[in-house]
Every structure is written in structure tokens, then in C-alpha cells.
C-alpha positions, 0 to 999 in steps of 0.5 A, a space after each residue: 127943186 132938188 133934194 140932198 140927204 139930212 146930214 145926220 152926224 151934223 146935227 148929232 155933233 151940234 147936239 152933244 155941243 150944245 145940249 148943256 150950254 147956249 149957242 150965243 148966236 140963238 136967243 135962249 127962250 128959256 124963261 119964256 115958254 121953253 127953249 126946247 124946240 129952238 133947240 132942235 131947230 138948231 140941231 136939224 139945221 146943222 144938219 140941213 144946212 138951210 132954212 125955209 124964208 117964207 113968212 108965216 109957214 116957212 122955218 127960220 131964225 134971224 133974231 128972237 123978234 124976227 123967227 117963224 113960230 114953227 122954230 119955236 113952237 112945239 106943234 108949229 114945227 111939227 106941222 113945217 116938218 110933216 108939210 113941207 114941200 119947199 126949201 128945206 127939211 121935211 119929215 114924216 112920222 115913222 114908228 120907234 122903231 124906223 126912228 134914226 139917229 138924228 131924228 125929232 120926237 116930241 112928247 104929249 100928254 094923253 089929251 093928245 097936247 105935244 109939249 116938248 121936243 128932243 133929238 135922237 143921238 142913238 137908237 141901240 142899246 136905246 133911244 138917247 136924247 139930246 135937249 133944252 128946258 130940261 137941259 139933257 145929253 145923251 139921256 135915255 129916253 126910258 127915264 122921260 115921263 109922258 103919256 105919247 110921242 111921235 117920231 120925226 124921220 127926217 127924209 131930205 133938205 129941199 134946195 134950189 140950184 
């Protein structure tokens, strides 16, 4: 297996596309549970450039019925990024300050509960965002309230020759 860089400026690009509208190719889960993570799932794989088929564990989208939890789901994805060591994007939790653009957080609650998922556009002056539910471009992730966040750096895209 080989490993390729995240392609950054991709997903950033697919980001400020689509953070105030909807890609008609992806089922918009708003009124169901939120469409934040599908959202991010989106972006960072138009910087990945493929998606991990196995059932269960792997991270895909083919329709709304047809789709890994970790697409969707908020902790499901964190826990593909964070584990993954096959095809695909891996991830590893970094401080604030290692976080890059084009990077994931998430954000939680005190009882330690993560709910919500966006996508770093900038990191200087300050960390700007893009995401869905609460649909945002390029807002300062200083006028989010939460109680704990985590940052995902985006390391590599697994592939096969």
C-alpha cells in the first residue's frame, strides 16, 4: 500500500463551494440528525480522492441508504480517521496549534460527547471554518460556543497500485 499527500487546497476549495448550498450528488441529512459530518466527509474526500469500501468500518457514500456510519456519524468518523490503516485518509489528533488547513474539528460537550464536525479553511489571523446544519463559510471558530474540540490533522490517503 502506498501513501500520497491530503490534498488540502481541494477540499478547502470544495468547502467554500458548498458550505452555503447542497452538492445534489449527496443526500442532504439535515432534518434527520444533521448534515454536518456528510458535509466534512464530502470535503476531505475532495482532497483524498478515494473512499475506504469495506463494509461497517470502512468510510463511503454511494446513496443515503447505502453509506458507512463513519460518513455521517460525528464519533464514527472520528474513530475511521484516527484507526484507519487501509485505503484511504487517516488522521491523527494534533493540538490548535498543529491543526492545518484543511484539517477536521469536532466539537463536544463537557460530558466528553462530540456533536458537531467542521473543516478548517485558515488558521491565521484565526481558525476559520467551513460547515452544514448550522450552515458556515469562513466563520471564526472563536464565535462557536462549546465546552471541548479536538483537531484532526489529516496525515496521508492510503492507496493501492
Amino acid at each position: 500500500m502506498l501513501v500520497r499527500p491530503y490534498n488540502r487546497t481541494s477540499a478547502i476549495e470544495y468547502a467554500r463551494k458548498w458550505a452555503l448550498g447542497r452538492n445534489p450528488r449527496f443526500y442532504d441529512f439535515q432534518e434527520i440528525g444533521g448534515d454536518c459530518t456528510n458535509f466534512i466527509s464530502q470535503c476531505v474526500y475532495a482532497g483524498a480522492g478515494i473512499m475506504n469500501y469495506t463494509p461497517v468500518f470502512g468510510w463511503y457514500y454511494r446513496s443515503a441508504s447505502d453509506r458507512t456510519a463513519s460518513w455521517t456519524g460525528v464519533q464514527y468518523f472520528y474513530q475511521f480517521l484516527t484507526g484507519n490503516l487501509s485505503v484511504g485518509p487517516f488522521a491523527k489528533e494534533v493540538s490548535r496549534n498543529e491543526a492545518e488547513p484543511g484539517d477536521v474539528i469536532q466539537l463536544g460537550s463537557e460530558s466528553g460527547t462530540f456533536y458537531h464536525t467542521l473543516i478548517i479553511t485558515e488558521t491565521v489571523p484565526e481558525i476559520t471554518v467551513c460547515a452544514h446544519t448550522f450552515d458556515a463559510l469562513d466563520r471564526p471558530l472563536s464565535t462557536y460556543f462549546f465546552d471541548r474540540s479536538r483537531f484532526l490533522h489529516i496525515e496521508g490517503v492510503r492507496f493501492w497500485q
